[in-house]
TIGU-344516 format. One record per residue: residue in one letter; x, z, y of N, C-alpha, C in turn; residue number from 1. Coordinates in steps of 0.001 Angstrom, whole numbers, plus 500000, padded with zeros to 6 digits. Each point is the difference from the previous one (the first is absolute). Layout:
// residues N
+---+--------+--------+--------+--------+--------+--------+--------+--------+--------+-----+
: r :    n_X :    n_Z :    n_Y :   ca_X :   ca_Z :   ca_Y :    c_X :    c_Z :    c_Y :   k :
+---+--------+--------+--------+--------+--------+--------+--------+--------+--------+-----+
: A :      X :      Z :      Y :      X :      Z :      Y :      X :      Z :      Y : NUM :
...
+---+--------+--------+--------+--------+--------+--------+--------+--------+--------+-----+
This chain:
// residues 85
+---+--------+--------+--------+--------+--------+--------+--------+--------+--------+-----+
: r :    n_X :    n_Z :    n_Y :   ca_X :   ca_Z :   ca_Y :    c_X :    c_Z :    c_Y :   k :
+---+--------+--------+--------+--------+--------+--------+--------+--------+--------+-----+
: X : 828917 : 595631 : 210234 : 499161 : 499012 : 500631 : 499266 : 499212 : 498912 :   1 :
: X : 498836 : 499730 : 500161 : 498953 : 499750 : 498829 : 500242 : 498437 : 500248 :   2 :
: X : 500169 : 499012 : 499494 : 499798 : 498668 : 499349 : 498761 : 499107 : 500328 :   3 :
: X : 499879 : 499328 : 500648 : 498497 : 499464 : 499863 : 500174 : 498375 : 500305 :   4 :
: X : 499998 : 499377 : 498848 : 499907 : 498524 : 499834 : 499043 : 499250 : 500815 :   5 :
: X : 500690 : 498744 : 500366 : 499319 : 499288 : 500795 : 498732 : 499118 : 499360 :   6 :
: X : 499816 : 499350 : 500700 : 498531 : 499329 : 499016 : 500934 : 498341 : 500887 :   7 :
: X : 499873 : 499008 : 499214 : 500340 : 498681 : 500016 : 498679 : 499450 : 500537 :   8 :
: X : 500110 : 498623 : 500333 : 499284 : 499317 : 500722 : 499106 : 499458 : 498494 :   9 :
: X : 499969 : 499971 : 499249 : 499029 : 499696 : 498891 : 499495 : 501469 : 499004 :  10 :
: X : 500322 : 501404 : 500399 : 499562 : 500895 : 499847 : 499212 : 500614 : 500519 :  11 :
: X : 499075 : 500626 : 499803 : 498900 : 501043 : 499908 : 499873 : 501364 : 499430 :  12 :
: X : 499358 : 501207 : 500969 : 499914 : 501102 : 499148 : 499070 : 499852 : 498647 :  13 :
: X : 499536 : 498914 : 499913 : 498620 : 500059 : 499194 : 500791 : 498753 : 498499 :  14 :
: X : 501366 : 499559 : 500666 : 500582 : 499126 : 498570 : 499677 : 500957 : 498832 :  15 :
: X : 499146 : 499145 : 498807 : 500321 : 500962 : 498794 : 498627 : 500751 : 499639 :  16 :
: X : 499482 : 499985 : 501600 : 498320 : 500723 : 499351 : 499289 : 499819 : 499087 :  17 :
: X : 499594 : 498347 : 499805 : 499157 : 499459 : 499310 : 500836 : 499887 : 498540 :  18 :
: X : 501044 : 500023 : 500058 : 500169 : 500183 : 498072 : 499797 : 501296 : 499805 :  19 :
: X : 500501 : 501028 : 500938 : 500205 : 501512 : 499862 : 498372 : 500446 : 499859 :  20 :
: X : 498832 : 499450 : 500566 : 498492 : 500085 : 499390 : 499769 : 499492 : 498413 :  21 :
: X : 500835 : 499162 : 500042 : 499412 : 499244 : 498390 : 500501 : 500383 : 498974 :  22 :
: X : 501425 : 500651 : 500421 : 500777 : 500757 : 498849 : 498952 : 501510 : 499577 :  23 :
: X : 499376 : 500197 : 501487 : 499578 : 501565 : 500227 : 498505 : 499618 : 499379 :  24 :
: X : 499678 : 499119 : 500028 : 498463 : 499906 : 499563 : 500175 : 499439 : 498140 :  25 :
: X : 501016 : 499483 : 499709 : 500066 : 499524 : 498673 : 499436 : 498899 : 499397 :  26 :
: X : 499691 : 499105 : 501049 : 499745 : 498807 : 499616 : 500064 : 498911 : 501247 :  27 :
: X : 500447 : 498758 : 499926 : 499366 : 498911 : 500918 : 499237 : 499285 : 499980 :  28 :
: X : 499875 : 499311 : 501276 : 498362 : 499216 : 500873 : 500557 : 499419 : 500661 :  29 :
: X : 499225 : 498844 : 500567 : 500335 : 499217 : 500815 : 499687 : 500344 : 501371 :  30 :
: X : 499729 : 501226 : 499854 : 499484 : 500399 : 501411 : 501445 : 500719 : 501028 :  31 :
: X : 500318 : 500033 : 501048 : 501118 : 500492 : 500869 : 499870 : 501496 : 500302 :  32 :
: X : 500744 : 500653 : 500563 : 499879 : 501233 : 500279 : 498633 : 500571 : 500470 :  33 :
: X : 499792 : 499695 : 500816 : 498461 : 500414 : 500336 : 498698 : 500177 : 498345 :  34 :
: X : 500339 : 498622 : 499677 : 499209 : 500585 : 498597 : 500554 : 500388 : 499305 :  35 :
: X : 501071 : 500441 : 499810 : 500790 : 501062 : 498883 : 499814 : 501168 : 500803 :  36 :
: X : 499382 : 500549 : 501434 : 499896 : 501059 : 499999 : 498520 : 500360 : 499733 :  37 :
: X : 499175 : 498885 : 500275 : 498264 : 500557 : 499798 : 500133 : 499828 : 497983 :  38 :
: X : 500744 : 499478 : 499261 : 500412 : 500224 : 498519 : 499870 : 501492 : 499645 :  39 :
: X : 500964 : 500501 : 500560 : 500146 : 500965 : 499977 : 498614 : 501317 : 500359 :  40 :
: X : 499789 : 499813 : 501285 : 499321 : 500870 : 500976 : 498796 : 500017 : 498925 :  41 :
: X : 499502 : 498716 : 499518 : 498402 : 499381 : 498947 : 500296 : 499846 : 498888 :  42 :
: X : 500808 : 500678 : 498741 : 500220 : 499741 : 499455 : 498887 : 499138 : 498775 :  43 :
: X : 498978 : 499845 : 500758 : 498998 : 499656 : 498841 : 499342 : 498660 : 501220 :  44 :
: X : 500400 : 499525 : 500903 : 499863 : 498882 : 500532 : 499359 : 500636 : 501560 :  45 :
: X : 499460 : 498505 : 500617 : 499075 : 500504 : 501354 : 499535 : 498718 : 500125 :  46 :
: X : 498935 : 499798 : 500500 : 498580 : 498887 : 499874 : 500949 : 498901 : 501247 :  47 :
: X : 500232 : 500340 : 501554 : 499980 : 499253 : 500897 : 501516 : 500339 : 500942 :  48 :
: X : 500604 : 499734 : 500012 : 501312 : 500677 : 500831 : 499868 : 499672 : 501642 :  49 :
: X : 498856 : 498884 : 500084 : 499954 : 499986 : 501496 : 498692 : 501140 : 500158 :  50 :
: X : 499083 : 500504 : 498893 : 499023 : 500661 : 500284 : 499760 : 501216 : 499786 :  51 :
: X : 501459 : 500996 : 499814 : 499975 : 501279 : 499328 : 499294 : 501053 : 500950 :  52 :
: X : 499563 : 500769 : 499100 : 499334 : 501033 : 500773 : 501107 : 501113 : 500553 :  53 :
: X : 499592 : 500721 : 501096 : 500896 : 500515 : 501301 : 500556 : 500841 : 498669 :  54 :
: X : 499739 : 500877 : 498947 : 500427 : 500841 : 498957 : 500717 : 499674 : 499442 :  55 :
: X : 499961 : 498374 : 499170 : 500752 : 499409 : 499638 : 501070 : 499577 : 500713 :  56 :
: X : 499733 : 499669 : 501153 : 501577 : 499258 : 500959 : 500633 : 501450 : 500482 :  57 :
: X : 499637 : 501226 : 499866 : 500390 : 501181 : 500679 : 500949 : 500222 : 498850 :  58 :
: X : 499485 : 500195 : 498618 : 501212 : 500250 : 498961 : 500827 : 498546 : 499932 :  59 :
: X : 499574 : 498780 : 499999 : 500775 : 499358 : 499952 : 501500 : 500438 : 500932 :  60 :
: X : 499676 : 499898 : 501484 : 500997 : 500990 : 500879 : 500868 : 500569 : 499829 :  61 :
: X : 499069 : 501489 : 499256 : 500583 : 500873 : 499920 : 501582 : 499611 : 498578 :  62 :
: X : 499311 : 499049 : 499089 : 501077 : 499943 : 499102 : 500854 : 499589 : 500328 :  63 :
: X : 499747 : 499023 : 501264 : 500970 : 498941 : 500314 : 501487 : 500760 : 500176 :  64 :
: X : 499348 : 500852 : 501048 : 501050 : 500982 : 500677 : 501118 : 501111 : 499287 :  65 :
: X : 499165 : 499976 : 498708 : 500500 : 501212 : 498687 : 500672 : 498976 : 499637 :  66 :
: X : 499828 : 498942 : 499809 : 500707 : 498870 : 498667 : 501608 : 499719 : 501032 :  67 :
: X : 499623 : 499652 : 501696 : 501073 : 500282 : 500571 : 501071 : 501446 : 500227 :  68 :
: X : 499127 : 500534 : 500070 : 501169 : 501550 : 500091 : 500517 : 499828 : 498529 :  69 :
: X : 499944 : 499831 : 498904 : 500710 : 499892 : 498577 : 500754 : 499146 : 500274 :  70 :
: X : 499771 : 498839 : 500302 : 500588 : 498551 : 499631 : 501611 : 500492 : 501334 :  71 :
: X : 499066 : 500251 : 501246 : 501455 : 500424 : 500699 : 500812 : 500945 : 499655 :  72 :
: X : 499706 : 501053 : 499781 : 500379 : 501306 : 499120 : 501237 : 499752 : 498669 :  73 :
: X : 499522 : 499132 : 499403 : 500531 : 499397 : 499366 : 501343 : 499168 : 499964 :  74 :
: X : 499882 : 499276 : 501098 : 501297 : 499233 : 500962 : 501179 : 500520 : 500432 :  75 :
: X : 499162 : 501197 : 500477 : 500895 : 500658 : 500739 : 500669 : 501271 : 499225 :  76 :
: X : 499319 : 500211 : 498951 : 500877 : 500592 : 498661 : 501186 : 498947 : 499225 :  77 :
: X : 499461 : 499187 : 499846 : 500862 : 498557 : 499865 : 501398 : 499788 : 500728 :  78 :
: X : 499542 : 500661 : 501266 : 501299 : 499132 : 500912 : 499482 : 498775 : 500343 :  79 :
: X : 498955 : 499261 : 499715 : 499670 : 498978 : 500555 : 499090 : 499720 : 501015 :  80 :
: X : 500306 : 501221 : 501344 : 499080 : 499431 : 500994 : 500077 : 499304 : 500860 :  81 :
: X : 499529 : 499104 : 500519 : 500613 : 499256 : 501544 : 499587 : 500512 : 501062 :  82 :
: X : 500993 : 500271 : 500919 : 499706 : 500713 : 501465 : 498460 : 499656 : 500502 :  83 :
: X : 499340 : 500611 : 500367 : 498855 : 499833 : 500898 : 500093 : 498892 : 500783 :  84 :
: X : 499098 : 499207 : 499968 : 499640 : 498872 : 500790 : 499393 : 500073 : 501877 :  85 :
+---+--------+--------+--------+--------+--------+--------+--------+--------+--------+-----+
């Protein structure tokens, strides 16, 4: 029978993301997860974050979702996942 830890009332599947971006990107910002993932996605910046073009917010997306399948992937190699919410 497989094991699957509970998640506490001050836990989240997502505890841990935002250092687990900054460790993964190699530097910090004052910016929160969301801009540690367009960091990443732009590595050379982006003009407007409320004004990205559909190309730009499409890879933004798309990384988002890659940076999550690792970051969970990861957890759950760990042993550290919390049950589904």
């Amino acid at each position: 029978m497989q094991h699957t830890p509970t998640v506490t009332a001050t836990q989240t599947p997502l505890d841990g993301f935002h250092e687990w971006l900054v460790t993964r990107r190699g530097r910090h910002c004052s910016h929160s997860w969301p801009g540690q993932v367009l960091h990443i996605a732009f590595p050379h910046g982006w003009e407007n974050i409320r004004d990205l073009p559909p190309e730009d917010e499409q890879r933004a997306i798309e990384v988002l979702f890659e940076l999550l399948d690792a970051f969970l992937a990861e957890r759950e190699a760990e042993g550290n996942t919390p049950a589904s919410v």
